[in-house]
C-alpha positions in Angstrom: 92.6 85.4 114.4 95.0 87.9 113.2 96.6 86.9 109.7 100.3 87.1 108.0 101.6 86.2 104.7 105.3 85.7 105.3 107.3 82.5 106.8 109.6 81.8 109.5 107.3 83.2 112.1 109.3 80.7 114.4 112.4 82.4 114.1 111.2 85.4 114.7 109.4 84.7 117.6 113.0 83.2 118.8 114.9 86.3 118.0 112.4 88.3 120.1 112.3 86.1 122.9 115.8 86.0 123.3 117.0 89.7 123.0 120.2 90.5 124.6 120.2 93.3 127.0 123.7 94.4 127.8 122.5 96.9 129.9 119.1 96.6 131.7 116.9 99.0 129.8 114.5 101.5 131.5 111.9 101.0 128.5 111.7 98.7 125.4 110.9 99.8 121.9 110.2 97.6 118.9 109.2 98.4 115.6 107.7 96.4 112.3 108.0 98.6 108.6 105.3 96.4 106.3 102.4 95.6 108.7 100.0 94.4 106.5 97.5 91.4 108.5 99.6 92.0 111.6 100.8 88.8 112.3 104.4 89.8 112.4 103.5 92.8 115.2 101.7 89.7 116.7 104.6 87.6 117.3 106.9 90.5 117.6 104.7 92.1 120.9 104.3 88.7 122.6 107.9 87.2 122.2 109.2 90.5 123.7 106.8 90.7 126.0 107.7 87.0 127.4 111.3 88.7 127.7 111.1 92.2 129.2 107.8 90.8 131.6 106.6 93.8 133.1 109.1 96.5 131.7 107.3 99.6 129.6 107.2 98.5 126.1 105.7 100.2 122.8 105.5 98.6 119.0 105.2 101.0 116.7 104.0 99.5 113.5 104.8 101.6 110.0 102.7 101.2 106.7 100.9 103.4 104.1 98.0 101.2 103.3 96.1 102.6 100.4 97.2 100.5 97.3 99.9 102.7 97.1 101.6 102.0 93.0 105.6 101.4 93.9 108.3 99.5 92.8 108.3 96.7 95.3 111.9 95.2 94.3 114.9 96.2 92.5 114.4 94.2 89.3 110.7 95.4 88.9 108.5 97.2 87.6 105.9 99.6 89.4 102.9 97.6 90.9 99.9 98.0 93.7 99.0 95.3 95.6 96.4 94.4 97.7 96.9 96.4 101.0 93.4 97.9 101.3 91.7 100.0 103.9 89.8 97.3 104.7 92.9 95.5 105.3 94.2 98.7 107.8 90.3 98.7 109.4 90.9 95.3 110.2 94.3 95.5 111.2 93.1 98.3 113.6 90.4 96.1 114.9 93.1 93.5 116.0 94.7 95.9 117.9 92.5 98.2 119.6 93.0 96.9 122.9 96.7 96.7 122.9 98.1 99.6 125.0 101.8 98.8 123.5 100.8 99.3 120.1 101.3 102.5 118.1 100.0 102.4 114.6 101.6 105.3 111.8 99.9 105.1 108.8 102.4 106.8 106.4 105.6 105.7 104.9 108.7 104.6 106.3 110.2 107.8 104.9 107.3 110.0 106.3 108.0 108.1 109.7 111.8 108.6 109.7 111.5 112.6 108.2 107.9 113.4 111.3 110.7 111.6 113.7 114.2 112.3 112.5 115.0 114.5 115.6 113.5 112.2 118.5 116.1 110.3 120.9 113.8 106.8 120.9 116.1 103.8 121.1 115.0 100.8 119.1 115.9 97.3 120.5 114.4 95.2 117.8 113.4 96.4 114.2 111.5 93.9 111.3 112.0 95.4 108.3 109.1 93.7 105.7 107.8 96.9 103.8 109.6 98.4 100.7 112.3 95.5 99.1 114.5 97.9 97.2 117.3 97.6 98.4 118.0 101.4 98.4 114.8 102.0 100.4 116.1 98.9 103.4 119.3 100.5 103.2 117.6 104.2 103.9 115.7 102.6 106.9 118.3 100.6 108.2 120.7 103.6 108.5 118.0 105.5 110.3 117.2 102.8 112.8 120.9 101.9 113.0 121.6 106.0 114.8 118.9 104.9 117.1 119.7 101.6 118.5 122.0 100.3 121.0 124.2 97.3 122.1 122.2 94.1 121.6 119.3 95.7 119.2 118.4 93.1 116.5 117.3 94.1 113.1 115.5 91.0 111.6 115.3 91.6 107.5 112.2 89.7 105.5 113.0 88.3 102.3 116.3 89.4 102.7 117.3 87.5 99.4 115.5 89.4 96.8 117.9 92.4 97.5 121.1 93.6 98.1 121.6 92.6 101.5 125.3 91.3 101.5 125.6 95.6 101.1 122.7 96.2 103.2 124.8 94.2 106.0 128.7 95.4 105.2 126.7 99.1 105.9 125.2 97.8 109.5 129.2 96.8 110.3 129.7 100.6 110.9 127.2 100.4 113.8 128.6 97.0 114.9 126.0 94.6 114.2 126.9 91.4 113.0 124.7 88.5 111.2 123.4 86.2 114.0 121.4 83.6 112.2 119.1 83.1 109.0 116.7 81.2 107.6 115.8 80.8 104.2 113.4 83.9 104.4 114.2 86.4 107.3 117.5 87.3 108.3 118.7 88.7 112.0 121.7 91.0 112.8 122.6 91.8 115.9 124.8 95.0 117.0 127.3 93.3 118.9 
């Protein structure tokens, strides 16, 4: 049984099971920054999958692995935690048989630099790796030029940064808060 080690796993099944499509899409792309256990891709995959039925669909799941030494939030200090390789080999296992599932292991900002020229429209993004908010505001610019009327970006402990700024930069793209809980956090470009 695949594992997770965040909350609200309701709500973000909700939020994927009732994306808005304004226009019916050819394909469907949705992303998760901060993989860890994989329950979050979990949830993700099968609450858009319920949605778009039979539609072509790809996840792409972002994260370094490694025990990689960063600052994990604005107000401290450089730590590693526990995000092994056993932890990835696992994670891998999960997944192997999942043809919608495209694992990167690298950084966000390796992801966005190896991709920063592609044309892939993202329709739903989870944003649960780095909690700086310089670093959610970095990705959430990048996925903001590549998403589209009714794409939902879904924050994870969205109160241990600056996301009241994170938020008034996302109203240049249109998105708007659509509901929170008391952990995650979804926008929707309206």
């Amino acid at each position: 049984m695949i594992q997770g080690d965040s909350v609200e796993y309701d709500l973000l099944k909700k939020w994927c099971e009732t994306l808005p499509f304004f226009e019916e899409p050819k394909s469907v792309t949705s992303c998760e920054i901060g993989v860890r256990e994989g329950l979050g891709s979990q949830v993700i995959m099968l609450g858009l999958k319920a949605r778009i039925q039979d539609k072509p669909y790809e996840h792409i799941a972002i994260d370094p692995y490694n025990n990689i030494k960063y600052q994990h939030y604005d107000d401290t200090p450089e730590y590693t935690c526990d995000y092994t390789e056993d932890m990835k080999s696992q994670m891998i296992k999960d997944f192997a048989s999942n043809r919608n599932f495209s694992f990167y292991h690298m950084t966000d900002i390796m992801f966005m630099n190896l991709f920063n020229n592609g044309k892939k429209i993202f329709d739903l993004v989870h944003f649960d790796g780095p909690h700086m908010t310089k670093d959610v505001v970095r990705e959430a610019v990048w996925f903001a030029d590549r998403s589209r009327k009714g794409t939902r970006f879904i924050f994870d402990d969205y109160k241990k940064y600056g996301m009241e700024s994170i938020a008034k930069t996302l109203s240049y793209w249109d998105f708007k808060t659509f509901e929170s809980g008391e952990n995650k956090i979804c926008l929707q470009r309206v």
